[in-house]
C-alpha positions as CSV (number, residue, x, y, z in Angstrom):
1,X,0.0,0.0,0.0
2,X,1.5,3.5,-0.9
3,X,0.1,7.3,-1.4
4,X,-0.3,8.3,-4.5
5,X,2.3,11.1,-5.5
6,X,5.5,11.7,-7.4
7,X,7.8,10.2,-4.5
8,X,6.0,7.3,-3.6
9,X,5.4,6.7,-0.1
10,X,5.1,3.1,1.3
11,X,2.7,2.9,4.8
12,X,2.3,-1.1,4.8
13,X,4.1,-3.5,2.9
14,X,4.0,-7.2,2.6
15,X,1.2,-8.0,5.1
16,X,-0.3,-11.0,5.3
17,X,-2.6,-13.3,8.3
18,X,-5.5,-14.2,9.8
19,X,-7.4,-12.7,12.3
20,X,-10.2,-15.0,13.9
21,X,-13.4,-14.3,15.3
22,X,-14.2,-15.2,18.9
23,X,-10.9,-13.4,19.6
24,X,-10.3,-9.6,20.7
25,X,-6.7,-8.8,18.9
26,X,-4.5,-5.6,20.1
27,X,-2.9,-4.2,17.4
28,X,0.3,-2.1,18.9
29,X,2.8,0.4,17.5
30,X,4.5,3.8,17.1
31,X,2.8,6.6,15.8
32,X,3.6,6.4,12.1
33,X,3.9,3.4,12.1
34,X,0.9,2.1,10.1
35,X,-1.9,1.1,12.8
36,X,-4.9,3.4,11.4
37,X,-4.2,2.3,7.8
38,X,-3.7,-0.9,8.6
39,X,-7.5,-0.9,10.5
40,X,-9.1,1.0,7.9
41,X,-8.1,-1.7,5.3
42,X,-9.7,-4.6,7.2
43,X,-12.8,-2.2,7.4
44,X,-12.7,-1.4,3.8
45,X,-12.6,2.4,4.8
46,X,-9.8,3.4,3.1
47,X,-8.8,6.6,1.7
48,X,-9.2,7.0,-2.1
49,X,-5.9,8.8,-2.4
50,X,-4.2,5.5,-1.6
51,X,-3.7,3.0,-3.3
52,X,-4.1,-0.6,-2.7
53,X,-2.9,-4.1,-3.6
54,X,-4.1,-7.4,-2.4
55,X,-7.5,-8.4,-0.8
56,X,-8.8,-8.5,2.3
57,X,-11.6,-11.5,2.6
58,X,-14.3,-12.2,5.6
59,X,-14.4,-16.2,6.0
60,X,-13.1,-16.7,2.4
61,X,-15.5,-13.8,1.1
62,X,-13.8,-11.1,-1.0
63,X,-14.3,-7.7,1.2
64,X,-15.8,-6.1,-1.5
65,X,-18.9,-8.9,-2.1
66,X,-19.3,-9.0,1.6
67,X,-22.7,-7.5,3.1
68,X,-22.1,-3.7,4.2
69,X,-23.3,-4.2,7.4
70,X,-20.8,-6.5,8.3
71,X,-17.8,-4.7,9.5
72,X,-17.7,-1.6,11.5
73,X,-14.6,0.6,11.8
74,X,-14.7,3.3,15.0
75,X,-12.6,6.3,14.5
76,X,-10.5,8.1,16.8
77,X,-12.2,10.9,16.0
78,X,-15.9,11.6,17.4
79,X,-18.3,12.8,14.9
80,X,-21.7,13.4,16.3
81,X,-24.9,15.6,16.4
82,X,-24.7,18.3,19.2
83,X,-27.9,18.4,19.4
84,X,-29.1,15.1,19.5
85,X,-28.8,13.0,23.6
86,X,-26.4,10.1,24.3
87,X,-30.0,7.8,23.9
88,X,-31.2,9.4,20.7
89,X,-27.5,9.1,19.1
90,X,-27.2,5.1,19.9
91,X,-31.1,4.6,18.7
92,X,-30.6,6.4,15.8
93,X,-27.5,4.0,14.5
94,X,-29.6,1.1,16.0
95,X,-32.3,2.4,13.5
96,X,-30.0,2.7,10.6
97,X,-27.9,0.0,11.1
98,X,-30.5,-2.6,12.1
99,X,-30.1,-4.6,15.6
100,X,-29.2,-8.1,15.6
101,X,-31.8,-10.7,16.9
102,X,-29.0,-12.8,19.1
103,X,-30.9,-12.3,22.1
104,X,-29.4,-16.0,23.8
105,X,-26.1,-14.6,23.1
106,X,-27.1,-11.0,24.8
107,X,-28.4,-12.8,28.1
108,X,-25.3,-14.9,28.4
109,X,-23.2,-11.4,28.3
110,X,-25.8,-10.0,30.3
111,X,-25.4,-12.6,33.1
112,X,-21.6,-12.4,33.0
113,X,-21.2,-8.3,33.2
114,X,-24.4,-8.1,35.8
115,X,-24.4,-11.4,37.5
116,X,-27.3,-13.8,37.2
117,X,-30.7,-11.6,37.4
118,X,-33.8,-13.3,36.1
119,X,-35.5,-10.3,35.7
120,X,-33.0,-9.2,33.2
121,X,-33.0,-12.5,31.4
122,X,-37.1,-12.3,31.3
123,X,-36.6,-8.7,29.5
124,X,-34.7,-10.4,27.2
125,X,-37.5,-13.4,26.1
126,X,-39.8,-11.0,26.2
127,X,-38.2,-8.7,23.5
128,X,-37.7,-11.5,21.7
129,X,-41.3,-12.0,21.4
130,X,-42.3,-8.7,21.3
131,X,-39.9,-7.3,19.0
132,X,-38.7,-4.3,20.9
133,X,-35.1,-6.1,20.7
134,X,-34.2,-2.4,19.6
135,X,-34.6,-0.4,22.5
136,X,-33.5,-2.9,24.8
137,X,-30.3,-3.5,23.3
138,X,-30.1,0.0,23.2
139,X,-30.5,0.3,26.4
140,X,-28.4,-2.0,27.9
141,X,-25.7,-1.1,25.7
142,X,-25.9,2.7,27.0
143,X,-25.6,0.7,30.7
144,X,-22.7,-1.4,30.0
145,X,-20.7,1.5,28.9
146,X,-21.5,3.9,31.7
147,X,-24.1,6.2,29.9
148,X,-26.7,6.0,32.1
149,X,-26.1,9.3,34.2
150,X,-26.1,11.4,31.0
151,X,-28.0,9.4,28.7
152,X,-30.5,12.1,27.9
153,X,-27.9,14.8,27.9
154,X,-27.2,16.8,24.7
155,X,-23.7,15.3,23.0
156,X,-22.6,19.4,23.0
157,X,-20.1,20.8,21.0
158,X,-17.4,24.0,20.9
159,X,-21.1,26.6,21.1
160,X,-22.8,24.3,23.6
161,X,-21.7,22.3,26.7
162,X,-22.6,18.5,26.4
163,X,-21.1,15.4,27.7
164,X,-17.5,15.1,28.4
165,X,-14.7,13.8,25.8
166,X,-14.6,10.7,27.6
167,X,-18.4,9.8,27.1
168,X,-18.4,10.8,23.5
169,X,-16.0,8.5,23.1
170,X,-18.4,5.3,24.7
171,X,-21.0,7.3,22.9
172,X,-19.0,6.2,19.4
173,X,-18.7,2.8,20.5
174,X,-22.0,2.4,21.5
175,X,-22.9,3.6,17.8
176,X,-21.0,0.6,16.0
177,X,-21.9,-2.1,19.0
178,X,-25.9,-1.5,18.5
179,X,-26.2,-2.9,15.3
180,X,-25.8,-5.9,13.3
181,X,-21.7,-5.8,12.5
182,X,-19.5,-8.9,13.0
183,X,-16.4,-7.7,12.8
184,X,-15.5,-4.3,14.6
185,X,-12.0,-2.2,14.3
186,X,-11.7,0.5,16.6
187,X,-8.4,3.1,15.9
188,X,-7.4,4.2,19.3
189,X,-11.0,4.2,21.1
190,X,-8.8,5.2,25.0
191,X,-8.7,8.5,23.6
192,X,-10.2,10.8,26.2
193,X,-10.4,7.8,28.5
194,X,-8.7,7.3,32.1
195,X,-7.1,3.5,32.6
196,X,-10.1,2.2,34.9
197,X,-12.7,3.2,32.1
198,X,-10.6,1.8,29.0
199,X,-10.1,-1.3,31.1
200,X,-14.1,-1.9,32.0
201,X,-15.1,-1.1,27.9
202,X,-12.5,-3.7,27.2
203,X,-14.1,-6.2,30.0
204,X,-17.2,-5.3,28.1
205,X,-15.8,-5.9,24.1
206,X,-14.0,-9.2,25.5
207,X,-17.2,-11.2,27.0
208,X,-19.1,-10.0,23.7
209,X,-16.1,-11.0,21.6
210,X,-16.1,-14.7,23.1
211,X,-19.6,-15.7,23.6
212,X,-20.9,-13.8,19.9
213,X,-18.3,-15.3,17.8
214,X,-17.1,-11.6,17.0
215,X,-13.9,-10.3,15.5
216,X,-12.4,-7.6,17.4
217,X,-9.3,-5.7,16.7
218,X,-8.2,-2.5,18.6
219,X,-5.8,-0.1,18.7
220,X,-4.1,1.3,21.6
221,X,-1.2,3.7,22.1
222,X,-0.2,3.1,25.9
223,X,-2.2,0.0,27.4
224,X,-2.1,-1.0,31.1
225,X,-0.8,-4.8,31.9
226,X,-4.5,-5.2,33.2
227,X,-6.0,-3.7,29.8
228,X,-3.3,-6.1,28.1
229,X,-4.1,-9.3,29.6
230,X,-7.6,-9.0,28.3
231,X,-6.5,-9.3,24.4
232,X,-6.2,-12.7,23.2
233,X,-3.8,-11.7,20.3
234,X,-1.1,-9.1,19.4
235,X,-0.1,-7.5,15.9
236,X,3.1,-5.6,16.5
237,X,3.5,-3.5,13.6
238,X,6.9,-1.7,12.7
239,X,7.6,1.0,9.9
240,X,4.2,-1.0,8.2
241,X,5.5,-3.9,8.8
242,X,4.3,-6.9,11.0
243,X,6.9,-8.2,13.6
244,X,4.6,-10.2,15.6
245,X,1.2,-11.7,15.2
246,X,-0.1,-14.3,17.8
247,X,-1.2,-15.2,21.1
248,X,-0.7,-12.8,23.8
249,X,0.7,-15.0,26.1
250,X,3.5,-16.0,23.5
251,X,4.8,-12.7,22.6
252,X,7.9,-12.0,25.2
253,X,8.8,-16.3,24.3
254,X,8.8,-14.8,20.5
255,X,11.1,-11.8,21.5
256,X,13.2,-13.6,23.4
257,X,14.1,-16.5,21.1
258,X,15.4,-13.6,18.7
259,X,17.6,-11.7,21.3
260,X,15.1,-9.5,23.2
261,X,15.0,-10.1,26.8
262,X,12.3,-8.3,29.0
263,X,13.4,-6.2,32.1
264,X,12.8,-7.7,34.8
């Protein structure tokens, strides 16, 4: 992949792997070093001005015959409505977006993140019957996240005081996790985020990660150990290249077979 200009400019070069679903990957590097491209490819958001060889494929699928609906790619950057609540922004993208119907799946995360409630789990049969899978999702989605306290609180802007950079940024997740994607890539999402709220959202993305069947792969600049130990793989990416892609738990084995010790 390169830019398109008289001096050519190479971001990523000869990458290739799989990423699985049921698995929540961290994808780690410099700045510069390639991780935003490198997301926005697998989301098939990529900037015209670049251009591209090779394919990207969802369970043997080219990208580009793959539903739209299927991927979902969560910018660093938070572009909402200032006028519109925390609640009216997730319904609307539920509305646009369409919710999923996996509402087994939903009560098992539900029990995990909340502990076993049967009241919970009979909202859940009863939205299935009732339709109103919509709302509830929303709903529950806006809990999980810590929206609740300003769920109904203009988003706000530079002319108009809103909700804080922080909850913007669950706001943006919240977008992407209320409808019917199965693969979600998420550039840098503990911008504007203190290490105790980036750890619970990543408490939150694992359990949905494992007991959906989703592919996950995020982004961050400066993780803590406890933020790390939630990832199941790694992608270590250098000058657009990849010098590590694998389990977790196998990474500082990796590095030290090759001359790199850890501090102790």
């Amino acid at each position: 992949m390169c830019a398109e200009s008289n001096d050519t400019t190479k971001i990523l070069m000869g990458l290739s792997g799989v990423i699985r679903s049921t698995r929540m990957t961290l994808v780690l590097g410099a700045p510069g070093s390639g991780k935003s491209t490198f997301l926005r490819v697998l989301a098939g958001k990529l900037d015209p001005s670049l251009k591209f060889e090779g394919k990207v494929t969802y369970k043997v699928e080219a990208k580009s015959s793959a539903p739209e609906h299927l991927s979902a790619y969560v910018s660093q950057h938070d572009l909402h409505h200032a006028e519109m609540t925390v609640r009216e922004t997730i319904n609307f993208s539920s509305n646009m977006l369409g919710t999923s119907n996996e509402f087994e799946m939903l009560r098992e995360v539900v029990r995990q993140q909340m502990g076993t409630d049967e009241a919970t789990a009979e909202l859940f049969s009863k939205a299935t019957v009732l339709g109103e899978g919509s709302n509830l999702k929303t709903n529950y989605i806006i809990q999980i996240l810590g929206l609740s306290t300003c769920a109904d609180t203009i988003i706000g802007d530079e002319l108009q005081r809103g909700v804080s950079g922080g909850q913007k940024k669950r706001t943006t997740i919240g977008e992407m996790l209320v409808g019917r994607a199965r693969c979600f890539f998420m550039d840098d999402v503990s911008t504007g985020l203190d290490s105790s709220t980036t750890y619970e959202i990543m408490t939150f993305l694992r359990q949905m990660a494992h007991i959906m069947g989703l592919t996950i792969v995020i982004s961050l600049l400066q993780p803590s150990i406890e933020t790390l130990a939630l990832f199941d793989d790694i992608i270590l990416l250098c000058e657009g290249q990849i010098i590590y892609h694998g389990p977790r738990r196998h990474a500082v084995g990796f590095f030290r077979t090759i001359g790199f010790t850890c501090p102790s």
